[in-house]
C-alpha positions as CSV (number, residue, x, y, z in Angstrom):
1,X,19.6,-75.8,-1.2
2,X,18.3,-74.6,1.9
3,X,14.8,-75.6,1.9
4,X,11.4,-73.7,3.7
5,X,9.3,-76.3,5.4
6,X,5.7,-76.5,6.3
7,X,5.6,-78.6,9.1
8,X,1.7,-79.8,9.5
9,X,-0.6,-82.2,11.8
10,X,-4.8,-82.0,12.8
11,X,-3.4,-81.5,16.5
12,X,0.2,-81.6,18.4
13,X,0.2,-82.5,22.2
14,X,3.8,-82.3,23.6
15,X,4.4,-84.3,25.7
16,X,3.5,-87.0,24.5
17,X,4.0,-86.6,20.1
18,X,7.9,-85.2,20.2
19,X,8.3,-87.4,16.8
20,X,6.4,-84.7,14.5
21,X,8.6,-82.2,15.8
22,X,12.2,-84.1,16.3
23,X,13.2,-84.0,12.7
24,X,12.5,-80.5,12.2
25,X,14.6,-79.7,15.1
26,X,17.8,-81.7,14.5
27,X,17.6,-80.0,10.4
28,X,16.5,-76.6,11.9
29,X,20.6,-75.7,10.8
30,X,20.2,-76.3,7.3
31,X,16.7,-75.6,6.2
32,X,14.3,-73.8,7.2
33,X,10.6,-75.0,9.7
34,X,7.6,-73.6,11.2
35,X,4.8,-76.1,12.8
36,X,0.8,-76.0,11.7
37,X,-1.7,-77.1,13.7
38,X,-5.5,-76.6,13.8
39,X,-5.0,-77.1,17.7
40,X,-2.0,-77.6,19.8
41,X,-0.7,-77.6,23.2
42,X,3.1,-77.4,23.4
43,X,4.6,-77.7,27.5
44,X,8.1,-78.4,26.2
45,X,10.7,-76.2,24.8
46,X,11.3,-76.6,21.0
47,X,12.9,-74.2,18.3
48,X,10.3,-75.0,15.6
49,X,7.6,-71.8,16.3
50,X,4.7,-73.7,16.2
51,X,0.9,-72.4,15.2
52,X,-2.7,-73.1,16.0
53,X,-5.7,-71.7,14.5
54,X,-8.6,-72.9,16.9
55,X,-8.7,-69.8,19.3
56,X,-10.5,-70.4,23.2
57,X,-7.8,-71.6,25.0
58,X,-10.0,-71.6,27.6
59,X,-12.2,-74.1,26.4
60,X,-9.7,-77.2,27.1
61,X,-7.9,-79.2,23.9
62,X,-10.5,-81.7,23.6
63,X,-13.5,-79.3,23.8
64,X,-11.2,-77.4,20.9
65,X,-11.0,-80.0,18.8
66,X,-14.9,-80.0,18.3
67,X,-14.7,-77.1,16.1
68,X,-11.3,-77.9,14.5
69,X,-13.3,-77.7,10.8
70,X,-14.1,-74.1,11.1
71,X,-10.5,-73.1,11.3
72,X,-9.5,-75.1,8.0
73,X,-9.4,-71.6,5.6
74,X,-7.6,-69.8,8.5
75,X,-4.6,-72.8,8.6
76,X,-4.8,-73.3,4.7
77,X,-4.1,-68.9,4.7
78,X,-1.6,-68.7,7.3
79,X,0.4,-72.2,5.4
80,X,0.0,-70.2,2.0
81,X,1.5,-67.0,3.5
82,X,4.6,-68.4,5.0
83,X,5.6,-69.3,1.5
84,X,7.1,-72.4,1.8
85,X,8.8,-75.0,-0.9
86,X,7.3,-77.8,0.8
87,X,4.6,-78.6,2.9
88,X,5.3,-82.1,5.6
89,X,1.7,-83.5,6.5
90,X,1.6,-85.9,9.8
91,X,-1.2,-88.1,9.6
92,X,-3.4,-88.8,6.3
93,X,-6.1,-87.8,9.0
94,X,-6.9,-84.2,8.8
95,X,-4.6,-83.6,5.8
96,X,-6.9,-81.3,3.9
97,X,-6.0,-77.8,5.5
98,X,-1.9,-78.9,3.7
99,X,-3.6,-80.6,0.8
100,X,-5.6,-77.4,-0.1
101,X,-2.4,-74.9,0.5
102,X,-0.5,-77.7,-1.6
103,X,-3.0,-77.3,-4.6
104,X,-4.0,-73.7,-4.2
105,X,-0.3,-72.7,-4.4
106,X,1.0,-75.5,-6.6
107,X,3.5,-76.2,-4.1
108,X,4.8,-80.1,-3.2
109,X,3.6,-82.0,-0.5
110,X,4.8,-85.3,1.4
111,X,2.8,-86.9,4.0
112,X,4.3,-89.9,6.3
113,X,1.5,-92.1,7.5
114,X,2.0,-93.4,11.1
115,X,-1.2,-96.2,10.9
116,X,-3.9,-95.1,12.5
117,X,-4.8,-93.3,9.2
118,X,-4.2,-96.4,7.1
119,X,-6.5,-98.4,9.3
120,X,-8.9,-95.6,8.4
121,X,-8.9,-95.9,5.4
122,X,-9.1,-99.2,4.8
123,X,-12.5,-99.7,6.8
124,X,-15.8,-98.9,5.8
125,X,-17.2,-95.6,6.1
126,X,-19.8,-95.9,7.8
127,X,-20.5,-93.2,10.3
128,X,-20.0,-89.4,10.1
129,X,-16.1,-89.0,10.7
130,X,-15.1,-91.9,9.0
131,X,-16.0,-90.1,6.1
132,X,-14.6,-87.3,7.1
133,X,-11.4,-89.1,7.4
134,X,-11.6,-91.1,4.0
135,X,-12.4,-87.5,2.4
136,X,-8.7,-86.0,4.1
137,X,-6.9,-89.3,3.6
138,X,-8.0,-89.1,-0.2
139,X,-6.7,-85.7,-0.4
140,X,-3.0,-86.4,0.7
141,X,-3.5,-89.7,-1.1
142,X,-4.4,-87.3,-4.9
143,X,-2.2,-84.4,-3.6
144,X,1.2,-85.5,-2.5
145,X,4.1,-86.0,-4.1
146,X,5.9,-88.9,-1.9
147,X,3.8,-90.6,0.9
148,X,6.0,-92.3,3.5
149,X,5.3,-95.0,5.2
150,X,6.5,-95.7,9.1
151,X,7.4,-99.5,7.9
152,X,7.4,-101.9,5.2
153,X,4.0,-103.8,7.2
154,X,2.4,-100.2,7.0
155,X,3.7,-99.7,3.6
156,X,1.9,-103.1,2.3
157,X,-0.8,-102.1,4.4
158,X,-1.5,-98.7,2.7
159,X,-1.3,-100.6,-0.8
160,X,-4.0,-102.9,0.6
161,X,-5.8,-100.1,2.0
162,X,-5.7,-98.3,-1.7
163,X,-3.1,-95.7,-1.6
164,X,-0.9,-95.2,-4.4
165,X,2.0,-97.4,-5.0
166,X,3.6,-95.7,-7.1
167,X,3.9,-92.4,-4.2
168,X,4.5,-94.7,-1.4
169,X,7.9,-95.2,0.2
170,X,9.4,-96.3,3.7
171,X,10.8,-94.0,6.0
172,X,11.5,-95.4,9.0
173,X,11.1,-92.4,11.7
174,X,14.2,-92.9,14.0
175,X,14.6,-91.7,17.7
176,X,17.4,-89.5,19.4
177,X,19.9,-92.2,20.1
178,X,22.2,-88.9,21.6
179,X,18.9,-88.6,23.9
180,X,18.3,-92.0,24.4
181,X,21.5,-93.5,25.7
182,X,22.2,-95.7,27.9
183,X,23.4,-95.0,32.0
184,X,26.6,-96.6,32.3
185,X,26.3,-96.2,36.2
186,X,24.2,-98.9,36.1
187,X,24.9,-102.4,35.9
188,X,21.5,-104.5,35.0
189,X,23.1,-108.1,34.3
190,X,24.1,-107.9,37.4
191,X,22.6,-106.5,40.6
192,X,21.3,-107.4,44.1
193,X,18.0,-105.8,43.5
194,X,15.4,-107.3,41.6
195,X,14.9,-106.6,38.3
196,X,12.1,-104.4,36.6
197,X,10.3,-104.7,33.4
198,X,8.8,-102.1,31.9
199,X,5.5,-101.1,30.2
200,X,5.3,-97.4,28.5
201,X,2.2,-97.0,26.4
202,X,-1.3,-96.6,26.4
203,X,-3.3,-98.8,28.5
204,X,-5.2,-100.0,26.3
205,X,-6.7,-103.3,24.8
206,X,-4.8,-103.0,21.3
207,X,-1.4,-102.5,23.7
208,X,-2.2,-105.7,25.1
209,X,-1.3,-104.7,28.7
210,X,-3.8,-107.2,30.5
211,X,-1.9,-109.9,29.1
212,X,1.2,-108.3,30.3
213,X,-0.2,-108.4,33.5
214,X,-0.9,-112.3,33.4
215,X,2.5,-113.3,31.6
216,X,4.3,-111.4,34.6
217,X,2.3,-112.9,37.4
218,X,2.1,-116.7,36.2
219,X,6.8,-116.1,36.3
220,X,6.9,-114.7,39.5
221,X,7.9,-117.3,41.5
222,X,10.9,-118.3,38.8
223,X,12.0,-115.0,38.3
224,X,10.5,-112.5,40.9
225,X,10.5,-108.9,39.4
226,X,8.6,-105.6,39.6
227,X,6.3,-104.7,36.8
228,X,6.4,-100.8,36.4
229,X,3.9,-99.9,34.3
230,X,4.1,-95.9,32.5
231,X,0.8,-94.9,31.0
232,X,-2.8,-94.1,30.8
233,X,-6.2,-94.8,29.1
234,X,-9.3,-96.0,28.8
235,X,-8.3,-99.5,31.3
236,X,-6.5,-97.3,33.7
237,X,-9.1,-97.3,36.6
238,X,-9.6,-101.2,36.0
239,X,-5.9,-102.0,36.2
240,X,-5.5,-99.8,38.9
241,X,-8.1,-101.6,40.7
242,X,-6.7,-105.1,40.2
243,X,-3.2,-104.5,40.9
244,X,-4.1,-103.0,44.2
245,X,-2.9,-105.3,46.8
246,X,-0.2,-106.4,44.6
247,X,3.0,-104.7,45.6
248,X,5.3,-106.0,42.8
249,X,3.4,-104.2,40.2
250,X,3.8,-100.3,40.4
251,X,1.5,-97.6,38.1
252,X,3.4,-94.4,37.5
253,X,1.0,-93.1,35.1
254,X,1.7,-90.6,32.0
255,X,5.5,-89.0,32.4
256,X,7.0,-86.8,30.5
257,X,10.5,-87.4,27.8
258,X,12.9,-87.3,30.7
259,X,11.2,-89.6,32.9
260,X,10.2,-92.3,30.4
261,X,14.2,-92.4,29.2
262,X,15.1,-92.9,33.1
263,X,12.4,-95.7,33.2
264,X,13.9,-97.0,30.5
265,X,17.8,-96.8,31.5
266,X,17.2,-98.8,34.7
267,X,14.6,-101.2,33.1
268,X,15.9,-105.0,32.5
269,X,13.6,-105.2,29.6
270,X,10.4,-103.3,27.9
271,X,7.6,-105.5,27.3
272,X,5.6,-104.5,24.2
273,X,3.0,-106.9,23.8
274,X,0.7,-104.7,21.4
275,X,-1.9,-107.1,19.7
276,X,-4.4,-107.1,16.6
277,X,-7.9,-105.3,17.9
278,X,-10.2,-103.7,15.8
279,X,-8.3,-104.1,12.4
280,X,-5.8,-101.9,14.3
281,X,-1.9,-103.4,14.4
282,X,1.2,-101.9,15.5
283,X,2.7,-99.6,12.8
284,X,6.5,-99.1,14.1
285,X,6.4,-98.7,18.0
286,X,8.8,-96.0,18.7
287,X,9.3,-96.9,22.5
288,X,11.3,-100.4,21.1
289,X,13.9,-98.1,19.9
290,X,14.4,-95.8,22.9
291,X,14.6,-98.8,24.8
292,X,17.2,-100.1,22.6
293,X,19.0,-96.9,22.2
294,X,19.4,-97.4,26.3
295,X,20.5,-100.9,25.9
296,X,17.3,-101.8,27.2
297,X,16.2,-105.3,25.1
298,X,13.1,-105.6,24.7
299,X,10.5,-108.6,24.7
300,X,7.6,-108.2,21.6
301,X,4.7,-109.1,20.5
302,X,5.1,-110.0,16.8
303,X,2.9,-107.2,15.5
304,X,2.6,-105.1,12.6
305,X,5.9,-103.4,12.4
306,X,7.0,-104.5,15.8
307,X,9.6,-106.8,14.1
308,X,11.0,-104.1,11.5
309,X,12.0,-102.5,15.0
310,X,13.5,-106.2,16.7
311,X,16.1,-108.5,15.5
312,X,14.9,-111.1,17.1
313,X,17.4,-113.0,19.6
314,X,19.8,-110.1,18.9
315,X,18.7,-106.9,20.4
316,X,15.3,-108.5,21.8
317,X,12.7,-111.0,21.6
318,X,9.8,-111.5,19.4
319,X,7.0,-113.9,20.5
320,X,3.4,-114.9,18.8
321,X,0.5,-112.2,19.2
322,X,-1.4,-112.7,21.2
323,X,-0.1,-115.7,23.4
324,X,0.3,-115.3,27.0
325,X,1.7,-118.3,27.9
326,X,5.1,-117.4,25.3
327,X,5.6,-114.3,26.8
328,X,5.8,-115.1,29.9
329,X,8.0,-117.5,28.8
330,X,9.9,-115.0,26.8
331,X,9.9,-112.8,30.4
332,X,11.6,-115.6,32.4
333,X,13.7,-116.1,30.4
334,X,14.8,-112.6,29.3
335,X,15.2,-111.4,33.3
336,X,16.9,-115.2,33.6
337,X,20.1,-114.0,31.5
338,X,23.4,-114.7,32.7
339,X,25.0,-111.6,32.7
340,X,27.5,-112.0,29.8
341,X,24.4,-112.4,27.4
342,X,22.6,-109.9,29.0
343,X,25.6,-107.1,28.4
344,X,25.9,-108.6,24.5
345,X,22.4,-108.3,23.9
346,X,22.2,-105.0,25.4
347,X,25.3,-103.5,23.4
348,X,23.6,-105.0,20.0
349,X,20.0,-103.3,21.0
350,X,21.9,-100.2,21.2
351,X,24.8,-100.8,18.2
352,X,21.4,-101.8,16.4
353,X,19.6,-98.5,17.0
354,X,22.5,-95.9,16.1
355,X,23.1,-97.7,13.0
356,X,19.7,-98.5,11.3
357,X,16.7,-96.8,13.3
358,X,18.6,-93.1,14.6
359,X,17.1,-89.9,14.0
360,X,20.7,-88.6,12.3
361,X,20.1,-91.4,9.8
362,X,16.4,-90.9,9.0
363,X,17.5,-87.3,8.6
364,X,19.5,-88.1,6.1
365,X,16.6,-89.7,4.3
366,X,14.4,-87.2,4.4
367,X,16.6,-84.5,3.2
368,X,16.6,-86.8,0.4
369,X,13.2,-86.7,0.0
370,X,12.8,-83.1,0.6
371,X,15.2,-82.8,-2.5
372,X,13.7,-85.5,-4.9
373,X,9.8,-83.2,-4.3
374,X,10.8,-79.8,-4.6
């Protein structure tokens, strides 16, 4: 059956959020989507048409996400229209402009939660918008007919949280592993140069990138390296300002698809040392798997779903949240490989990846649960 698809999310931002559009793509030849957003912003080419409802471009995206509310009829109209036999929230978060076409139009709806909305939910609300968001997470929560779950951690954590059980399944989101491949031109186990470990995320406190920063320094004299570090946020200026006068540490900022998979094809290793702050975990961490879909092994925290995305002295390493000192442990001796086990555990980070975590394979899955709703 070829299925019509409602594609929805509060906002879209491409680059950086390719995932809410990547499985509509790659199914684009046997069913049928079209994108709603309240607001979006789309600098790459895709073959999903994709719709916003928040006019004044001129205004800026953030400035346009101040009135995002007043659009809700307008989005919940334009959904209704299209006619579709499913509706595919993003996000419990601003899920009540699908939830509302859903009910209106007694047609199904699935939402996958990605975390930040489970966190949501399962804190107090006690200002303005976290009420707001209880309210939309409540409504996807009462409305849909499935609600995936980026891992089995965010899956327990969503029953903790109060979701239903009985609606709640995994779906793992998988990446492009025909995208993400790796360079066989180059050689990492083996090279003259020295080697470079990689940080691609936000720079934030929850992505734990100050205690990158230590674990790399204390191991430079064992295993002298360069730390390239891909990202902004709200500790850019300060880490910019303390890696100044330190040349083995290079800031590239925010890049774009292309850029971050070249980072990550002539990277040794990605360090994702994400840690607990604010009730807030790691829910899957997407940038493991493109890494490993490169060959690219990656050293971990053990965070939230961080470990669903590892196996641990296989494809990567997983060390304790929050400790410094085991990083950089994990750092020395990751870069410290002989080349031999470097190319094994490089081959099983990407044999890993096509077989469990690819985007053909969650595909697959969520065809199935297109099927099992409509």
């Amino acid at each position: 059956m070829r299925v019509k698809v409602a594609v929805t999310k509060g906002t879209l931002r491409v680059p950086p959020t390719y995932f809410a559009l990547t499985h509509a793509e790659l199914m684009a030849g046997k069913h049928e989507f079209e994108m709603f957003c309240l607001v979006a912003d789309v600098q790459a080419a895709t073959r999903v048409p994709v719709h916003d409802f928040v006019p004044l471009r001129r205004l800026g995206f953030r400035k346009r996400e101040v009135i995002m509310p007043a659009f809700i009829p307008a989005m919940v109209h334009a959904v209704t229209k299209f006619q579709p036999h499913l509706i595919h929230q993003h996000f419990g978060t601003w899920a009540l402009p699908a939830a509302r076409a859903a009910k209106s139009s007694r047609i199904p709806l699935v939402t996958t939660l990605h975390g930040a909305d489970v966190f949501a939910f399962g804190r107090q609300a006690s200002t303005a918008m976290a009420r707001w968001h209880h309210r939309n997470i409540s409504a996807a929560n009462e409305q849909s007919g499935k609600l995936l779950a980026v891992s089995n951690f965010l899956a327990g954590e969503a029953v903790a949280a109060g979701l239903n059980r009985q609606k709640l399944e995994v779906h793992y989101q998988g990446i492009d592993t025909d995208y993400f491949t790796p360079d066989d031109a180059v050689d990492r186990a083996q090279t003259d140069e020295e080697p470079v470990l990689l940080f691609v995320g936000g720079l934030s406190e929850r992505k734990g990138v100050r205690d990158l920063l230590r674990a790399s320094s204390s191991v430079q004299l064992q295993v002298p390296h360069r730390l390239v570090i891909a990202g902004d946020g709200e500790l850019g200026e300060h880490i910019r300002q303390t890696t100044a006068s330190d040349p083995r540490v290079e800031l590239v900022g925010s890049q774009d698809r292309a850029a971050v998979r070249k980072l990550l094809r002539d990277a040794k290793a990605l360090a994702v040392p994400s840690r607990t702050h604010n009730g807030w975990r790691e829910a899957a961490g997407l940038v493991a798997l493109e890494a490993a879909a490169c060959g690219t092994p990656v050293i971990a925290n053990n965070c939230g779903g961080l470990s669903e995305m590892i196996v641990d002295g296989t494809t990567g390493v997983l060390v304790e949240e929050g400790n410094t000192e085991a990083l950089a442990d994990a750092i020395k001796q990751m870069l410290g490989l002989p080349p031999d086990e470097y190319r094994a555990m490089s081959a099983a980070a990407r044999r890993f990846t096509v077989e469990e975590r690819s985007l053909h394979k969650s595909c697959a899955e969520l065809a199935d649960h297109y099927d099992d709703v409509v």
